[in-house]
C-alpha positions as CSV (number, residue, x, y, z in Angstrom):
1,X,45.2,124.3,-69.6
2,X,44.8,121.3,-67.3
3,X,42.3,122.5,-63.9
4,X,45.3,122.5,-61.5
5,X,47.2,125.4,-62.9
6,X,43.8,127.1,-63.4
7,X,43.5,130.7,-61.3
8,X,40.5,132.0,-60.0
9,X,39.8,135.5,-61.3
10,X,37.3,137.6,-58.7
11,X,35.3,139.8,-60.3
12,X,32.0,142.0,-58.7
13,X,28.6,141.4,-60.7
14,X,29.4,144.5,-62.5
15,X,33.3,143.8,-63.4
16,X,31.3,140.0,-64.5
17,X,28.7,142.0,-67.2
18,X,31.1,144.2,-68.3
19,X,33.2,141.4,-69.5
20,X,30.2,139.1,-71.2
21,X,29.4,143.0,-73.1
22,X,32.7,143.2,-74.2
23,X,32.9,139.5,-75.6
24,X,29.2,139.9,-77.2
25,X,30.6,143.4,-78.7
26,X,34.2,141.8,-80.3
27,X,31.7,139.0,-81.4
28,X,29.0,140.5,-83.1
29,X,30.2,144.0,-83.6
30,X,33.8,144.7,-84.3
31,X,33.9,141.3,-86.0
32,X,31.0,142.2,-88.4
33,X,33.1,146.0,-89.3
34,X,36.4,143.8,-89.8
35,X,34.6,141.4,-92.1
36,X,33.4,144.6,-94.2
37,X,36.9,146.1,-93.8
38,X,37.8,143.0,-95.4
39,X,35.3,142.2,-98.0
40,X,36.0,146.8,-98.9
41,X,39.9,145.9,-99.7
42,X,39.4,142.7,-102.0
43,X,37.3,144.9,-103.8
44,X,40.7,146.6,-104.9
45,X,41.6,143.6,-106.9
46,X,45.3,142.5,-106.1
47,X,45.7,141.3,-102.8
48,X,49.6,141.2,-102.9
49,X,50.5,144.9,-102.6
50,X,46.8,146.1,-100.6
51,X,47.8,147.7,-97.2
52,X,43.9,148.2,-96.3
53,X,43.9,144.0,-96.9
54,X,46.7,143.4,-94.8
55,X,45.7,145.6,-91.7
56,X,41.8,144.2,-92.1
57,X,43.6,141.0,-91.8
58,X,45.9,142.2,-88.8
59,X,42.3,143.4,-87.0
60,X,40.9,140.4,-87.7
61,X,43.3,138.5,-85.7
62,X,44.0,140.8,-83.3
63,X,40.1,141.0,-82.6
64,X,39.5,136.7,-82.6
65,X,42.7,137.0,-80.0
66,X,40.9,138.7,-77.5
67,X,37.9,137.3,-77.8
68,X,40.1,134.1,-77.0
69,X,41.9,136.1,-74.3
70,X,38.6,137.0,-72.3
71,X,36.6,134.1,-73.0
72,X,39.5,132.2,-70.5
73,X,39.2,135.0,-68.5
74,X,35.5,134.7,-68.2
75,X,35.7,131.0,-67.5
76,X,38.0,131.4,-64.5
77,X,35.6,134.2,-63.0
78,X,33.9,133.4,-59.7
79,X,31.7,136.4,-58.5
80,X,32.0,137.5,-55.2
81,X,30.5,140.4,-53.4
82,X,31.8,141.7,-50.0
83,X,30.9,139.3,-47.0
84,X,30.9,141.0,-44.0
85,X,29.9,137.7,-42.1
86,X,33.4,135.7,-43.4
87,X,35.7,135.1,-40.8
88,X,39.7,136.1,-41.7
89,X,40.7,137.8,-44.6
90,X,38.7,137.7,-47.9
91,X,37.6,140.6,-50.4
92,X,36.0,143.6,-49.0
93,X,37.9,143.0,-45.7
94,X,40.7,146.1,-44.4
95,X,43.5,144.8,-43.1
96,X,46.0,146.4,-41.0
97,X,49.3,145.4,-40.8
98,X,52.8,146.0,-39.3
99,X,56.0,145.7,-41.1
100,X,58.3,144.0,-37.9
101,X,61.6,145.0,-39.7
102,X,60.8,148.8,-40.2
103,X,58.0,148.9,-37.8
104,X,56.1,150.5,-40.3
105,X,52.4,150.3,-40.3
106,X,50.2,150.1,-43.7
107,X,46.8,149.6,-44.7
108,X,45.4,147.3,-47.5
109,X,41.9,146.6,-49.2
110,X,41.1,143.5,-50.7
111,X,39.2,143.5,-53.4
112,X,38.2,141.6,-56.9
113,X,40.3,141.8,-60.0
114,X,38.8,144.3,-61.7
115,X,39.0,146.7,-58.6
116,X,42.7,146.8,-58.3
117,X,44.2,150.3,-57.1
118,X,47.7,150.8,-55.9
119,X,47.7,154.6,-55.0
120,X,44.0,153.5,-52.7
121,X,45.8,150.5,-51.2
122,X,43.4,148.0,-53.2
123,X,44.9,145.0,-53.7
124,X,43.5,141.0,-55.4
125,X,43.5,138.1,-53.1
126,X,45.5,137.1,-56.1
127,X,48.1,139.5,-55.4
128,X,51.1,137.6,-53.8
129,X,50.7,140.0,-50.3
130,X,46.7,138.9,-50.9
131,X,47.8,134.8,-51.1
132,X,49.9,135.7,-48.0
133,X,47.4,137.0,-45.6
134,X,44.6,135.0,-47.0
135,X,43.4,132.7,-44.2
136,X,45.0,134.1,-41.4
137,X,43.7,136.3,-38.4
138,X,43.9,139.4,-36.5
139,X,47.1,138.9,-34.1
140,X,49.1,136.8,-35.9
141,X,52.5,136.9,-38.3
142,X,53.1,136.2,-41.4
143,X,56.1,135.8,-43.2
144,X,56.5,136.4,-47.2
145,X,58.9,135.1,-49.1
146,X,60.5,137.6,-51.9
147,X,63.5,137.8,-54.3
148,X,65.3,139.7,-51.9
149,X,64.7,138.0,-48.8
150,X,61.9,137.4,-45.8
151,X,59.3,140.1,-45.9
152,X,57.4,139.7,-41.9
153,X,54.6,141.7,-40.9
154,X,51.7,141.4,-38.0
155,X,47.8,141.8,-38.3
156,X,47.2,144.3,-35.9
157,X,43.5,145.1,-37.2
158,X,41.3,142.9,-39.9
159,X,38.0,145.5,-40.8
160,X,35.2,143.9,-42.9
């Protein structure tokens, strides 16, 4: 993956160790139990017809895959905590906004990637409403492109 298709990924200091313990555990736990697993089922003798063989070997994989899969995500973390000094929008700031089609009003959160929560409002900077807002300020309109059409909305509020 060359660096200019390379995402950012926010994570808290907490969403950051929990990821590194669940890399150290695939790595030196879960591997080690697979490898036994393993080493258990070629004690049966014929590998050909050994179910326990083939699904050791299945867990194997599937356990070196996301080791892979969150080492990548590891390397694109950055760790952010909420800056309440930051000027426009950025994680930990409230934003309220104003649909100008439907007039309807709504309330977002921003915050890391590991924090997302629909049903609270919390949404990623990553989050194609997050990339929208993300540099602009109270009072002003944005417009979003979707499938369907122009989505427009005004800042009425920006909270940190």
């Amino acid at each position: 993956m060359n660096n200019r298709n390379r995402k950012e990924i926010f994570l808290t200091a907490a969403g950051l160790k929990d990821l590194k313990e669940q890399i150290k555990y695939l790595e030196e736990v879960k591997r080690k139990e697979i490898q036994e697993e393993i080493k258990r089922a070629l004690e049966y003798g014929d590998i050909s017809e050994n179910a326990e063989y083939n699904i050791a070997l299945e867990a194997q994989r599937m356990n070196e895959i996301n080791i892979v899969r969150l080492k990548q995500t590891l390397s694109q973390a950055k760790m952010i905590e909420k800056d309440d000094k930051g000027e426009g929008i950025g994680v930990g700031t409230t934003l309220k906004i104003k649909n100008l089609d439907s007039q309807e009003e709504g309330e977002y959160i921003f915050v890391p990637d590991d924090q997302i929560d629909f049903s609270q409002h919390k949404i990623s900077l990553n989050s194609p409403l997050g990339q929208a807002f993300l540099g602009h300020q109270e009072g002003e309109e944005v417009e979003i492109k979707v499938p369907i059409g122009v989505l427009r909305y005004k800042i009425l509020k920006v909270l940190r």
